[in-house]
N, C-alpha and C positions, 0 to 999 in steps of 0.2 A: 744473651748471645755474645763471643767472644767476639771483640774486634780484630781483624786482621791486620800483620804489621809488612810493608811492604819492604821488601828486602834483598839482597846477590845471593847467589849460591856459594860467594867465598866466603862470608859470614854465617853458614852453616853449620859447619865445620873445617875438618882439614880437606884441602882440595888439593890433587897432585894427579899426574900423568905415571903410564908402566913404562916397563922397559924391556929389553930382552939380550940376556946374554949372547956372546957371539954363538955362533949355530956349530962353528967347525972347530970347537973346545967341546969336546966331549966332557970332561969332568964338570961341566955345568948344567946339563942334562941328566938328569936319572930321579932316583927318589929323592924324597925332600917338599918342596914347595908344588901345591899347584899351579899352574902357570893359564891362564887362558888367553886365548886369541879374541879380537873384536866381534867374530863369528858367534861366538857364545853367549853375546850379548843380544839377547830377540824378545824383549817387551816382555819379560817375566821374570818370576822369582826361582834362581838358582838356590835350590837347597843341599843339594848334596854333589859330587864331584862325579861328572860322565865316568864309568866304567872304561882305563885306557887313559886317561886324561894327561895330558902332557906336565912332568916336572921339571923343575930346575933342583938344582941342587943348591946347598949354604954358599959352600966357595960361586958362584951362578949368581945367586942372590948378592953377594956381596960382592962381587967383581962387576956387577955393572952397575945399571940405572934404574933395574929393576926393584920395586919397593911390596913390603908385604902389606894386602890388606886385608882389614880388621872383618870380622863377619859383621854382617846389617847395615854394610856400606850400599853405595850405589853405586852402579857401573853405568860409564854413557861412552858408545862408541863413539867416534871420533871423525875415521874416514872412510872410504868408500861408499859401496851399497849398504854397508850396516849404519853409515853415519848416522845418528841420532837415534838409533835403538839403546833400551834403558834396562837394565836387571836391579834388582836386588837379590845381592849375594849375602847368605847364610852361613859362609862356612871360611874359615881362610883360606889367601890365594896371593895368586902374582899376576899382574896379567901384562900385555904388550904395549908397546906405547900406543897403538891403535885406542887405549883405553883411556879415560879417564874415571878416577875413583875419588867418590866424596863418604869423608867416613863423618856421619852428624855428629853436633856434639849433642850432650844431656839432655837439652832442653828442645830438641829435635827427634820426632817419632819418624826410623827409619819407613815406615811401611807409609805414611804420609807422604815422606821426602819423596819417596817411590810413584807415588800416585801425580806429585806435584808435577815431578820432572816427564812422567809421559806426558804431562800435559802441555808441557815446553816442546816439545818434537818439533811443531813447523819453526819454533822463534830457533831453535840449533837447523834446521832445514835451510832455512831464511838467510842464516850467518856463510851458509855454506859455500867455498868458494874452489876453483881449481878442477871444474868440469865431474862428470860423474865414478871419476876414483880421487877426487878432491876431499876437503873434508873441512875441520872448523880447529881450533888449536884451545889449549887451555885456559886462556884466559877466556875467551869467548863464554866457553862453560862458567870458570869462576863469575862473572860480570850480567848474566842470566840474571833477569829481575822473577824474586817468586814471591806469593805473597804465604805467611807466617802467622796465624794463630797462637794463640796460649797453648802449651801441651797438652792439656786433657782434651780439649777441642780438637785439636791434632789427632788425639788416640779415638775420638767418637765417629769421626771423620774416616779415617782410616779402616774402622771396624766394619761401618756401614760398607766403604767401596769393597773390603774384603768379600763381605755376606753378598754381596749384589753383585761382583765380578766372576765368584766360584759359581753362582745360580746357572750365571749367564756362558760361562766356558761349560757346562756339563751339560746344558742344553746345543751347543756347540757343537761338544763332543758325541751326544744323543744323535745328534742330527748326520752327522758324517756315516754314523755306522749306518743311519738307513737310506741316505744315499749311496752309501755302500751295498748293500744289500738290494736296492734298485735298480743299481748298475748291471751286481750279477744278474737277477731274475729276466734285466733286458737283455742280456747277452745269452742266457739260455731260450728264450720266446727266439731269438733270431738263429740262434744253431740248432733248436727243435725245426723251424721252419723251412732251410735253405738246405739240410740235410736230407 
């Protein structure tokens, strides 16, 4: 059994905040980079780019504070009601300073990192300050104690919560459509009956 090494999230990897270009520069907006809001970040894995999905452009990119990152990073919102929601993102992107993005290094299995940091929710909850559109600032993120495995323990790790998270979202998802379909049949029992 691997020992685990207790550690920050700035010793992870690179850790940095988004940005957003000005709104009322139109040549910073269009194709080019995707750009996500804090919104997009809701406790799952982004793999691929909403249909619509807002861009910035290179001059956008480059003219502000905005930074691109890397696919199999992790995203943690920052503030409001998404504060403390966590993704992992699969795909390149930009996103707003509502975000912070940790991109791991090497010896860091992002799907792990992903698993680690929902687990952090209440300790970024906890940090949270500035009433309920408040939020937690970067360092807060960077300075997050998580604890660190050898990588292959990382990758076994990982695999398991994968196989036992999808079980448990399709039985989830199972469940909704027949409480769906409950709903209708109760709603037809009371329009057969009051008619």
């Amino acid at each position: 059994m691997s020992s685990f090494k207790d550690g920050k999230v700035k010793n992870l990897g690179k850790v940095f905040a988004g940005g957003t270009p000005k709104t009322d520069n139109a040549a910073y907006y269009g194709n080019g980079h995707y750009w996500l809001p804090s919104g997009r970040v809701q406790n799952t894995i982004l793999s691929t780019p909403k249909e619509g999905e807002a861009q910035i452009t290179e001059l956008g990119l480059k003219e502000s504070s905005a930074k691109l990152i890397n696919p199999n990073s992790i995203l943690v919102a920052i503030t409001g009601s998404t504060c403390s929601n966590i993704a992992l993102l699969q795909f390149e992107a930009t996103a707003n300073q509502s975000v912070v993005a940790i991109e791991p290094n090497s010896n860091v299995d992002s799907s792990y990192l992903f698993y680690g940091m929902l687990n952090l929710k209440d300790e970024i909850i906890k940090n949270k300050s500035g009433g309920a559109q408040g939020g937690v600032n970067l360092d807060i993120i960077k300075n997050l104690p998580i604890r660190l495995p050898d990588l292959a323990t990382q990758q076994r790790i990982a695999t398991f919560l994968d196989e036992r998270t999808g079980k448990i979202d399709a039985l989830v998802e199972e469940f909704a459509k027949f409480n769906t379909n409950l709903q209708l049949q109760k709603r037809s029992l009371v329009s057969e009956c009051v008619t």
